[in-house]
PDB file of N, H, CA, C and O in Angstrom:
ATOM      1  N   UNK A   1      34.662  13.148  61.840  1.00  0.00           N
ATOM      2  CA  UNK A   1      34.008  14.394  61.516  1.00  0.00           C
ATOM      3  C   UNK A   1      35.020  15.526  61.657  1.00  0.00           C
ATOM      4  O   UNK A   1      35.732  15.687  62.649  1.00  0.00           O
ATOM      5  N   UNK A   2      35.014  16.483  60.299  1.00  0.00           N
ATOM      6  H   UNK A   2      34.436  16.352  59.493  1.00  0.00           H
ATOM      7  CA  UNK A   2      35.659  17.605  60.515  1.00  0.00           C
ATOM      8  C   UNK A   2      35.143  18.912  61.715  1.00  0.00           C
ATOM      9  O   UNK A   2      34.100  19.510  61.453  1.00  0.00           O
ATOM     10  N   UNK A   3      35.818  19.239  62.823  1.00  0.00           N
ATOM     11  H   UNK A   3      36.666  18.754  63.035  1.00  0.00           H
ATOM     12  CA  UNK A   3      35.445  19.963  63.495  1.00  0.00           C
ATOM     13  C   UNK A   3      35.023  21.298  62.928  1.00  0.00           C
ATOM     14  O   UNK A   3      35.788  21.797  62.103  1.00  0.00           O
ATOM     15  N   UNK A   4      34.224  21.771  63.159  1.00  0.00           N
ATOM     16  H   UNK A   4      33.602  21.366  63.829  1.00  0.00           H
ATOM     17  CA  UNK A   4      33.357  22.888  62.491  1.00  0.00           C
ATOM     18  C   UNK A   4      34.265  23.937  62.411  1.00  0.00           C
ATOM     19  O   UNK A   4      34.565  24.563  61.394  1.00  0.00           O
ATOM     20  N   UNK A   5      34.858  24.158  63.997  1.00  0.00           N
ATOM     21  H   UNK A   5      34.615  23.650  64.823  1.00  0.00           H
ATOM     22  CA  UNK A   5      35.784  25.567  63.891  1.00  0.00           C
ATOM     23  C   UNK A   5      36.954  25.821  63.040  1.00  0.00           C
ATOM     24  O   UNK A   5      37.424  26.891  62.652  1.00  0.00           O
ATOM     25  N   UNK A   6      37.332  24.579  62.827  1.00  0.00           N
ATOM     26  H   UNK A   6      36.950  23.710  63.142  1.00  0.00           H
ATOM     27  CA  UNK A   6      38.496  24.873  61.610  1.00  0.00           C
ATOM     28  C   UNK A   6      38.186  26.049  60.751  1.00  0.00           C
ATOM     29  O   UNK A   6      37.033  26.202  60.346  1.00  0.00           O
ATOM     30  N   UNK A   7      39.148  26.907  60.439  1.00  0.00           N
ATOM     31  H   UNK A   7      40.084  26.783  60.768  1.00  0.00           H
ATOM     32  CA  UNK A   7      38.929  27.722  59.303  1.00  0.00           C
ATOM     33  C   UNK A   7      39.876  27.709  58.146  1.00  0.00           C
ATOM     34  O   UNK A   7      40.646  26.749  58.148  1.00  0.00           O
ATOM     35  N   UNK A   8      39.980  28.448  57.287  1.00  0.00           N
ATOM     36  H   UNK A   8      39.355  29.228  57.286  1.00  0.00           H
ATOM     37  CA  UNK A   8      41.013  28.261  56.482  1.00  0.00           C
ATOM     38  C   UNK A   8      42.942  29.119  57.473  1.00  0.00           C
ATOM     39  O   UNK A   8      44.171  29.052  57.447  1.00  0.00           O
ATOM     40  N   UNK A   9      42.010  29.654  58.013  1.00  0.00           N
ATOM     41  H   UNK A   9      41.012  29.709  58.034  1.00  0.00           H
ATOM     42  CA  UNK A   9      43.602  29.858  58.263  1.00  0.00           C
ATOM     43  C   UNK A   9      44.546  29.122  59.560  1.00  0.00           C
ATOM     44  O   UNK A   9      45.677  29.298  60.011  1.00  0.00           O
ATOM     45  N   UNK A  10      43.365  28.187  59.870  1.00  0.00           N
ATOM     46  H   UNK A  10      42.446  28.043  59.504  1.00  0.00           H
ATOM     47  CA  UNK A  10      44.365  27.245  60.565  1.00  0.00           C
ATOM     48  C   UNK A  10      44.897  25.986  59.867  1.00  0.00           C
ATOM     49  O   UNK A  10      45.833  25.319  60.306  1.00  0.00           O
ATOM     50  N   UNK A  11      44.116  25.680  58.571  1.00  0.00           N
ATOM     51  H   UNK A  11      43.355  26.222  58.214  1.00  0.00           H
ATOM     52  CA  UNK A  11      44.828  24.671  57.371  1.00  0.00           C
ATOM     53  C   UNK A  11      45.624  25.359  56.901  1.00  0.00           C
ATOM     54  O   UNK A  11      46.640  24.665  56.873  1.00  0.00           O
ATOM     55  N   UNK A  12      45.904  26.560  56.387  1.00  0.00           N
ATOM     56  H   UNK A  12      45.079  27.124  56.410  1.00  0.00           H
ATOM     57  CA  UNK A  12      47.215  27.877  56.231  1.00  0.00           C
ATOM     58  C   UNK A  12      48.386  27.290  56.948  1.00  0.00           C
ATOM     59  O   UNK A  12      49.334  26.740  56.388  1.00  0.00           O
ATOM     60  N   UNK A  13      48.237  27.456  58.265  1.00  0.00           N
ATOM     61  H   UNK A  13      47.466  27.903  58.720  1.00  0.00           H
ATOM     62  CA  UNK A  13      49.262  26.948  59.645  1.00  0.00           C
ATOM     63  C   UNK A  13      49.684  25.459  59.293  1.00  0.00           C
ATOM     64  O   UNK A  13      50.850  25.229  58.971  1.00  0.00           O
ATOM     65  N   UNK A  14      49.069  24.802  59.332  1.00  0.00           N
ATOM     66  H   UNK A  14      48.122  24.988  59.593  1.00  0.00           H
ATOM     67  CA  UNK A  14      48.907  23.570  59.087  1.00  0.00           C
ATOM     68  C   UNK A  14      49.813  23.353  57.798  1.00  0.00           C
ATOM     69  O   UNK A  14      50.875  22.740  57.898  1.00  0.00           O
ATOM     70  N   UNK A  15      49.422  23.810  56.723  1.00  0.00           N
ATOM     71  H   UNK A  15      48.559  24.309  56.641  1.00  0.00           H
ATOM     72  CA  UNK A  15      50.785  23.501  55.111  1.00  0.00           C
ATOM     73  C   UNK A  15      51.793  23.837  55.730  1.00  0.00           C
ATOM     74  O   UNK A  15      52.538  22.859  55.797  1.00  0.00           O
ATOM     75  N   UNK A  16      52.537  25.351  56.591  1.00  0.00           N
ATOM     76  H   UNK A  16      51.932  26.145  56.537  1.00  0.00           H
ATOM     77  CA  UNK A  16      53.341  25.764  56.893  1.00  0.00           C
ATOM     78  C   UNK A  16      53.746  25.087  57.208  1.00  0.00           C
ATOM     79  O   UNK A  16      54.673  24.655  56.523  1.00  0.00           O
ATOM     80  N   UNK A  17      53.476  24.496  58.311  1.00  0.00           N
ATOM     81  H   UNK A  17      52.723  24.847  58.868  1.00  0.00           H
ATOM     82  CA  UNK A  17      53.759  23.249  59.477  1.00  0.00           C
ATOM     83  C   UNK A  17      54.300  21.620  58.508  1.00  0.00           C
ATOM     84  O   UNK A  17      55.161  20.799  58.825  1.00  0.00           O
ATOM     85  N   UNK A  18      53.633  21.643  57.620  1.00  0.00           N
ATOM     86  H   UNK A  18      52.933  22.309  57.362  1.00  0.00           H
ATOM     87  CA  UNK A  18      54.142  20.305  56.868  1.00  0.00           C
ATOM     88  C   UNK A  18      55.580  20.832  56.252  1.00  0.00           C
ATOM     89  O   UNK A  18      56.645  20.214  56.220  1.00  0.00           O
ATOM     90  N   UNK A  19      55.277  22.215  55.755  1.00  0.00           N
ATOM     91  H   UNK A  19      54.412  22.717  55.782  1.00  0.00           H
ATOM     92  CA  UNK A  19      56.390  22.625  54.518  1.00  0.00           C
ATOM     93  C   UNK A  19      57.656  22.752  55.399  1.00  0.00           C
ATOM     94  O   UNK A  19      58.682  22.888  54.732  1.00  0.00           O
ATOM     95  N   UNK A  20      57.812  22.742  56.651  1.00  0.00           N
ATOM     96  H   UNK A  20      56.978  22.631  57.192  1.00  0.00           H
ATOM     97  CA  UNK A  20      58.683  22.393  57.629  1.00  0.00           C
ATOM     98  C   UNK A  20      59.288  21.648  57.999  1.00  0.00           C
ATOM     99  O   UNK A  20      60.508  21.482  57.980  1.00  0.00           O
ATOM    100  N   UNK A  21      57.791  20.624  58.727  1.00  0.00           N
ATOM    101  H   UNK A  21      56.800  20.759  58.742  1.00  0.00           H
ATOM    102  CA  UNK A  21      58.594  19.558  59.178  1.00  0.00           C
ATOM    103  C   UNK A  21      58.558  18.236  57.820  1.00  0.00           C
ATOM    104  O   UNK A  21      59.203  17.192  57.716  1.00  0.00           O
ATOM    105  N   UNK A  22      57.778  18.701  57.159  1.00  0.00           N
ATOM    106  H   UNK A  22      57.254  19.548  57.244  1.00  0.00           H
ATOM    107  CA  UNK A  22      57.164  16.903  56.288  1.00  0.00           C
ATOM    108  C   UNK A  22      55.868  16.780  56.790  1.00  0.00           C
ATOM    109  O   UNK A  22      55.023  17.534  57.273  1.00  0.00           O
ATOM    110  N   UNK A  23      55.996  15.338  56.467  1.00  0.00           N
ATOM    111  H   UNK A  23      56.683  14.725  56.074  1.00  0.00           H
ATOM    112  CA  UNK A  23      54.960  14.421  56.726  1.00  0.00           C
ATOM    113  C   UNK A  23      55.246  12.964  56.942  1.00  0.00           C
ATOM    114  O   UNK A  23      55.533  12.206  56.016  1.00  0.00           O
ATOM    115  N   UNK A  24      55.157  12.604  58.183  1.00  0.00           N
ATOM    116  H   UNK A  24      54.923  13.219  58.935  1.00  0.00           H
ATOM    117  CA  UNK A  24      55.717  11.328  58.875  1.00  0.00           C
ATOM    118  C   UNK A  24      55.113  10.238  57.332  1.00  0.00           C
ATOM    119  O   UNK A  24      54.203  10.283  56.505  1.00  0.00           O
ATOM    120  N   UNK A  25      56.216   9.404  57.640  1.00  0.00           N
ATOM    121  H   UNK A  25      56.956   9.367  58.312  1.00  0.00           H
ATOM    122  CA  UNK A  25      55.908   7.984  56.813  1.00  0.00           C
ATOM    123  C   UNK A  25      54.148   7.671  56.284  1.00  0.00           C
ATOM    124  O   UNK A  25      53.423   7.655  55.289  1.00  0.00           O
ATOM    125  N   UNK A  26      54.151   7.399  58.174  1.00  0.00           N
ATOM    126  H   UNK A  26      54.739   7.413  58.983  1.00  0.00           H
ATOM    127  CA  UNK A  26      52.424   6.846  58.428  1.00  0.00           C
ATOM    128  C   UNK A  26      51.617   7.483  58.250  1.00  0.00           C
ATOM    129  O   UNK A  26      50.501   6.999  58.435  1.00  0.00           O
ATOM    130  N   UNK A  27      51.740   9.242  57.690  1.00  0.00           N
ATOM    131  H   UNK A  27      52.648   9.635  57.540  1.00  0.00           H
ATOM    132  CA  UNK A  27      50.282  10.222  57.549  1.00  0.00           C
ATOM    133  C   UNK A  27      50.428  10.175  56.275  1.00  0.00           C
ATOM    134  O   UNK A  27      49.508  10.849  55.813  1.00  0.00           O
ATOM    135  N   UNK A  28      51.379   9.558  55.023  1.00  0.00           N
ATOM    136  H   UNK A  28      52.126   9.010  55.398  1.00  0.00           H
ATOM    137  CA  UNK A  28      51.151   9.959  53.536  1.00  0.00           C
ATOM    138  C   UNK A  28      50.027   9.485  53.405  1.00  0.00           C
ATOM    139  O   UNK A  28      49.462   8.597  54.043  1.00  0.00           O
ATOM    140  N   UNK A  29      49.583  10.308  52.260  1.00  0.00           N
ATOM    141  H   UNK A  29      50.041  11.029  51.741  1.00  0.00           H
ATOM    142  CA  UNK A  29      48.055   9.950  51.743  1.00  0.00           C
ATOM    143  C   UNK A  29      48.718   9.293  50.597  1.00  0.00           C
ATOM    144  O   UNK A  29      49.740   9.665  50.021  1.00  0.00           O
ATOM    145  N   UNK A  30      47.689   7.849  50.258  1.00  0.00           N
ATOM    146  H   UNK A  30      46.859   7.547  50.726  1.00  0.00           H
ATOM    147  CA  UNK A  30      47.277   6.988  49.247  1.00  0.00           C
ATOM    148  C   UNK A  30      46.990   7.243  47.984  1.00  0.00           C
ATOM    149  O   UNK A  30      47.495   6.801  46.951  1.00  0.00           O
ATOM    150  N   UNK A  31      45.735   8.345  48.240  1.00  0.00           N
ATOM    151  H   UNK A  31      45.325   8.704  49.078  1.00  0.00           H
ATOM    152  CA  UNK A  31      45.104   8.240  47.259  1.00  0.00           C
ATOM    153  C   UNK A  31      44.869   9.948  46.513  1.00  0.00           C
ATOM    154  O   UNK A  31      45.385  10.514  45.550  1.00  0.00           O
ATOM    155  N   UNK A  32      43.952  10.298  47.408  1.00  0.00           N
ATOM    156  H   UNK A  32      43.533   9.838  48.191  1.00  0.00           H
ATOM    157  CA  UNK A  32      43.748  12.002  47.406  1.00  0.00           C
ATOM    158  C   UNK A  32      45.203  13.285  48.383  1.00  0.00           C
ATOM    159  O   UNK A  32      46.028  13.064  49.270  1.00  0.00           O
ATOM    160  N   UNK A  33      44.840  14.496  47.604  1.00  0.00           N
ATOM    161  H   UNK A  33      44.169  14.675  46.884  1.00  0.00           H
ATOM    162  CA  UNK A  33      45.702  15.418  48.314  1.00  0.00           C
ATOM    163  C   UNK A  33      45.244  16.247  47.964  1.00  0.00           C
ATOM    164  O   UNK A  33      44.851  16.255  46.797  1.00  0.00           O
ATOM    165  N   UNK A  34      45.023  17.603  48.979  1.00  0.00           N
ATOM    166  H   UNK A  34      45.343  17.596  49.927  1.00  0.00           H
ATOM    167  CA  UNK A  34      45.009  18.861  48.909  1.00  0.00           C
ATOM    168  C   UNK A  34      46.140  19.479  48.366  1.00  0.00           C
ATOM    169  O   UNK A  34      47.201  19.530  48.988  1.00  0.00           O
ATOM    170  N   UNK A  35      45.939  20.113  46.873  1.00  0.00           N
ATOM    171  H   UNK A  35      45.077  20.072  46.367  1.00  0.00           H
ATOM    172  CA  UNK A  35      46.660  21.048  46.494  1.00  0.00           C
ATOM    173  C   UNK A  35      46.272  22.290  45.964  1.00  0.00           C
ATOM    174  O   UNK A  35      45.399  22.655  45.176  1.00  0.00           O
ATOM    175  N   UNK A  36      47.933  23.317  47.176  1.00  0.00           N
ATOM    176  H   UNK A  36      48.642  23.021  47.815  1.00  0.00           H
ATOM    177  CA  UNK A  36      47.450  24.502  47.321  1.00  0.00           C
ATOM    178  C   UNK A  36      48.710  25.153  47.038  1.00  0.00           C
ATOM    179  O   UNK A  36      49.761  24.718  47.509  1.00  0.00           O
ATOM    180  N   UNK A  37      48.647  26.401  46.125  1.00  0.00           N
ATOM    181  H   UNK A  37      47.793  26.754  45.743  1.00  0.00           H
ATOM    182  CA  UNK A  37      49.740  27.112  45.470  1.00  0.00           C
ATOM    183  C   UNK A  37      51.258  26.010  44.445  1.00  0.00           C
ATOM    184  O   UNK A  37      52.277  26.605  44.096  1.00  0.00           O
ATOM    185  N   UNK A  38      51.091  24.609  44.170  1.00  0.00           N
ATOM    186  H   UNK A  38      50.263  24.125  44.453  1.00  0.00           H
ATOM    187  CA  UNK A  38      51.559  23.812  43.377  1.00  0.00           C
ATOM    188  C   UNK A  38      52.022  22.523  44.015  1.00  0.00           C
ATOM    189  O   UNK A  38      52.530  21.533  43.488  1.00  0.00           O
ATOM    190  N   UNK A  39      51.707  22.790  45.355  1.00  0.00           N
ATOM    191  H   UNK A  39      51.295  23.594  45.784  1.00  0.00           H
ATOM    192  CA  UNK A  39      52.394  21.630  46.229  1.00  0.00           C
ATOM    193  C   UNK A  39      51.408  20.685  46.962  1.00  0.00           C
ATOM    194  O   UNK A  39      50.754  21.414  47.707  1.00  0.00           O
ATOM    195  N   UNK A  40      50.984  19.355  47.102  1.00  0.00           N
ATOM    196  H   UNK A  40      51.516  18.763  46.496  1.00  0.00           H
ATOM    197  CA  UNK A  40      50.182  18.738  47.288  1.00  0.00           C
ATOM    198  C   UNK A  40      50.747  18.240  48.931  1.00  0.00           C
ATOM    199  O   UNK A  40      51.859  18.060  49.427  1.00  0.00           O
ATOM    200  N   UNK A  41      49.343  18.138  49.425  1.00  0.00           N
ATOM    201  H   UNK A  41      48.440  18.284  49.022  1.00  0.00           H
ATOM    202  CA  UNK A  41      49.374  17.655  50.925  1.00  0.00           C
ATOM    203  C   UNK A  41      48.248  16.908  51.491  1.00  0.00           C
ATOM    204  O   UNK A  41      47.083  17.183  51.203  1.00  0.00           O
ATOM    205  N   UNK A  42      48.585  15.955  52.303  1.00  0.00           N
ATOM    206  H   UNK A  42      49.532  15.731  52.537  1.00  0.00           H
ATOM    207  CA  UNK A  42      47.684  14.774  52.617  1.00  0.00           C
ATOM    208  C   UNK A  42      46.616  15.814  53.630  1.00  0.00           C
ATOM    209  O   UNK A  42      46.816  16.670  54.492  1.00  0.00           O
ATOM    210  N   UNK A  43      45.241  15.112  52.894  1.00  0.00           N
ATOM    211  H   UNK A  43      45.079  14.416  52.194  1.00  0.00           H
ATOM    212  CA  UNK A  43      44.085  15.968  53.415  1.00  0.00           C
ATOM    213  C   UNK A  43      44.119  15.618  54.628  1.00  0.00           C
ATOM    214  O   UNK A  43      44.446  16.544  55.370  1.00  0.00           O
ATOM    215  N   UNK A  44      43.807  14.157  55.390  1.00  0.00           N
ATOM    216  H   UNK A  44      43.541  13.405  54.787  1.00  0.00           H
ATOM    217  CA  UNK A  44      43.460  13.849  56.659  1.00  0.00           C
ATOM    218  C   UNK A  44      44.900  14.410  57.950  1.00  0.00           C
ATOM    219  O   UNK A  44      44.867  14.538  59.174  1.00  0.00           O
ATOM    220  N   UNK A  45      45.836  14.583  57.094  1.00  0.00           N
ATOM    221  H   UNK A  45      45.863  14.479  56.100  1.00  0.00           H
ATOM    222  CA  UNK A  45      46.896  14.755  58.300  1.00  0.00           C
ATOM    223  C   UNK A  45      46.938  16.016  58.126  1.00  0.00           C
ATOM    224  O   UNK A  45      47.624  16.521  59.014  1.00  0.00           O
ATOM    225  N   UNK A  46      46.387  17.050  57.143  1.00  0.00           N
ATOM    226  H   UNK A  46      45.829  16.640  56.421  1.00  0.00           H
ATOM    227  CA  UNK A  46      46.304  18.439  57.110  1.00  0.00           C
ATOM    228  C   UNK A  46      45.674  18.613  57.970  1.00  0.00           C
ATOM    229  O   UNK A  46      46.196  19.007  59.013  1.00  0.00           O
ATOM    230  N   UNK A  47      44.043  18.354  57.877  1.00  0.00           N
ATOM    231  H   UNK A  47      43.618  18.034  57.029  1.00  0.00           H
ATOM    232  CA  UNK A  47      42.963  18.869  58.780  1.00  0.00           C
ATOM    233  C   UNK A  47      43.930  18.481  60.402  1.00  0.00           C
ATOM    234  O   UNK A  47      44.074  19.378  61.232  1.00  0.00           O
ATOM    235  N   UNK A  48      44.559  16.939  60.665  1.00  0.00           N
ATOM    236  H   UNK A  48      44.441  16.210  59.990  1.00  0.00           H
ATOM    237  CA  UNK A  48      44.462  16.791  61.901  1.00  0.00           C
ATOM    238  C   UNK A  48      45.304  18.202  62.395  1.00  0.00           C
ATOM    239  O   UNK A  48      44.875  18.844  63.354  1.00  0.00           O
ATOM    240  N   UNK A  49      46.492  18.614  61.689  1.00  0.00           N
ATOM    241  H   UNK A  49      46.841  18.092  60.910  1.00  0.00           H
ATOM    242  CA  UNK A  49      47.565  19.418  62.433  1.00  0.00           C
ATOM    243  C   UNK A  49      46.278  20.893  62.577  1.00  0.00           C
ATOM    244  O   UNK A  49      46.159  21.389  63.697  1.00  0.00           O
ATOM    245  N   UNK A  50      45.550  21.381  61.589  1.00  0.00           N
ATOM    246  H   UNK A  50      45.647  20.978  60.679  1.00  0.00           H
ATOM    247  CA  UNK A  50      44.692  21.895  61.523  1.00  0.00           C
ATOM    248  C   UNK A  50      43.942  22.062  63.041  1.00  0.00           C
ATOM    249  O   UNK A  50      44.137  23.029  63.778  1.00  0.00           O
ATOM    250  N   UNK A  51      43.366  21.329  63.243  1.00  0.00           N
ATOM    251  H   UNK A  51      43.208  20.544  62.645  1.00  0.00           H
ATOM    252  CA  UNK A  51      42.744  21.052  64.597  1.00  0.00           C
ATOM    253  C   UNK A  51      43.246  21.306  65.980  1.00  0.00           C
ATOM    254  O   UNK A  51      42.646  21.554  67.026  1.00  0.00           O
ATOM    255  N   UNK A  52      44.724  21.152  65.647  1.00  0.00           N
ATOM    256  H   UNK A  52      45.211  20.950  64.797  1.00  0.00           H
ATOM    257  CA  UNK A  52      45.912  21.253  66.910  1.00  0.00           C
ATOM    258  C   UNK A  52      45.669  23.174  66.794  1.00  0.00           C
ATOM    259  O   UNK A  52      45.243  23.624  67.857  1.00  0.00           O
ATOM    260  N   UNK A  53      45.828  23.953  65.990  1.00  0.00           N
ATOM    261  H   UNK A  53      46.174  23.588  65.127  1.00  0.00           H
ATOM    262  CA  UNK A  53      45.677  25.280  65.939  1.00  0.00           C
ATOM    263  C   UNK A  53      44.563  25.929  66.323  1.00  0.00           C
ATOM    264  O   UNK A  53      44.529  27.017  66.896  1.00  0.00           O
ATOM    265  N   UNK A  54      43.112  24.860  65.817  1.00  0.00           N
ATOM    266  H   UNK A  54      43.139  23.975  65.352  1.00  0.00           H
ATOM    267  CA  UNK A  54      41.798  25.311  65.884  1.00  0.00           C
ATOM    268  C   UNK A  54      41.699  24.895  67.650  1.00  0.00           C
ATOM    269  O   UNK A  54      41.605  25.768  68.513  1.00  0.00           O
ATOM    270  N   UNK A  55      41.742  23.463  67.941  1.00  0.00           N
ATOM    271  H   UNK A  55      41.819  22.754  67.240  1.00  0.00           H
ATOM    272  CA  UNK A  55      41.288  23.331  69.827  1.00  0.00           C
ATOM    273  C   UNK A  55      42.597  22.762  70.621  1.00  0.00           C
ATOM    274  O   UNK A  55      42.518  22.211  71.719  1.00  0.00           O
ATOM    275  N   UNK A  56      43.801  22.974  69.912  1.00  0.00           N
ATOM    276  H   UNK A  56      43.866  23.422  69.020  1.00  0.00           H
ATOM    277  CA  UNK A  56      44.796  22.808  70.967  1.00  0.00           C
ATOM    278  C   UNK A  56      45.730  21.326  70.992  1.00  0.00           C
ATOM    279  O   UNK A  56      46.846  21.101  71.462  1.00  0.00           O
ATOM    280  N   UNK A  57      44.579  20.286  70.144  1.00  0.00           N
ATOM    281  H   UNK A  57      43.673  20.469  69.762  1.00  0.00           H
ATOM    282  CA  UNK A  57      45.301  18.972  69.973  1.00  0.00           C
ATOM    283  C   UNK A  57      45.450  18.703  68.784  1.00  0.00           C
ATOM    284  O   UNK A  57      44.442  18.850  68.093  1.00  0.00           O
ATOM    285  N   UNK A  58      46.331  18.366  68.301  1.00  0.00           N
ATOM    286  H   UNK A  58      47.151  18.247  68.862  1.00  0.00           H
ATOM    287  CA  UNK A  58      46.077  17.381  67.140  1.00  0.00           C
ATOM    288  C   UNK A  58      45.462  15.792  67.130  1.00  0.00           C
ATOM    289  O   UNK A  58      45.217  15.549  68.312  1.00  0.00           O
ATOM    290  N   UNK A  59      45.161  14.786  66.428  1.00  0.00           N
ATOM    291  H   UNK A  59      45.360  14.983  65.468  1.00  0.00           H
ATOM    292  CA  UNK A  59      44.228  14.171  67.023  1.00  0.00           C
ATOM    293  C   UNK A  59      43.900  13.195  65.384  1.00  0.00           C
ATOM    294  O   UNK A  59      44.233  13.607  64.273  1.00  0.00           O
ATOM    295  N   UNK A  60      43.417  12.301  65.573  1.00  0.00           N
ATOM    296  H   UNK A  60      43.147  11.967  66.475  1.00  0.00           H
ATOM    297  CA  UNK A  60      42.660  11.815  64.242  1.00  0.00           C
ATOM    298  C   UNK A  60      41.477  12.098  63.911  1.00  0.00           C
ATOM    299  O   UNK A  60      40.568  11.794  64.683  1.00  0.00           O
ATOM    300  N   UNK A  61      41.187  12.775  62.631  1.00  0.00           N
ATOM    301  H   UNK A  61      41.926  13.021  62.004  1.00  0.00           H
ATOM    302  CA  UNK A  61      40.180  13.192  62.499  1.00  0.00           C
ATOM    303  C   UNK A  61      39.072  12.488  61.284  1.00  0.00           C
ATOM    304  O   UNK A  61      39.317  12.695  60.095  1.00  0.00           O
ATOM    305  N   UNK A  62      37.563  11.454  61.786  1.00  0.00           N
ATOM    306  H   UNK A  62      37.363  11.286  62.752  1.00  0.00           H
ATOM    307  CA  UNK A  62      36.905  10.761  61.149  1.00  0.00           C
ATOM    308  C   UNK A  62      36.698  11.474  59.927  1.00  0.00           C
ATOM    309  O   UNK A  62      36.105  12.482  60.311  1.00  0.00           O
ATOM    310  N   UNK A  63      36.885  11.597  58.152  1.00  0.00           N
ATOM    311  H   UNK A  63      37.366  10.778  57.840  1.00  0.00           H
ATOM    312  CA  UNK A  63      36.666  11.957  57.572  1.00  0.00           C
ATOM    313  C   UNK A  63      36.037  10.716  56.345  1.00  0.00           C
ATOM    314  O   UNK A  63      35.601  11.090  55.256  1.00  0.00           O
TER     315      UNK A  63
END
């Protein structure tokens, strides 16, 4: 389950945060991706870094 408090501007943080570091091997997405301003990013490892901004952890998140 996506945690409620997420907002958009901690998935904001979160692209930043990929457009930085990447995206480890093991978080590429398969199948689907969030794309935002031309650049695509794995939804489930978005929301998780997401979450680290929104309650402090990052974490796996049931979607």
């Amino acid at each position: 389950m996506i945690p409620q408090n997420i907002t958009k501007e901690h998935i904001l943080k979160a692209m930043q945060e990929i457009d930085k570091n990447g995206v480890p091997e093991e978080r590429l997405s398969t199948k689907y991706y969030l794309q935002y301003n031309g650049k695509n990013y794995p939804p489930k490892y978005t929301i998780s870094l997401a979450n680290k901004y929104a309650n402090g952890r990052a974490g796996p998140i049931d979607i």
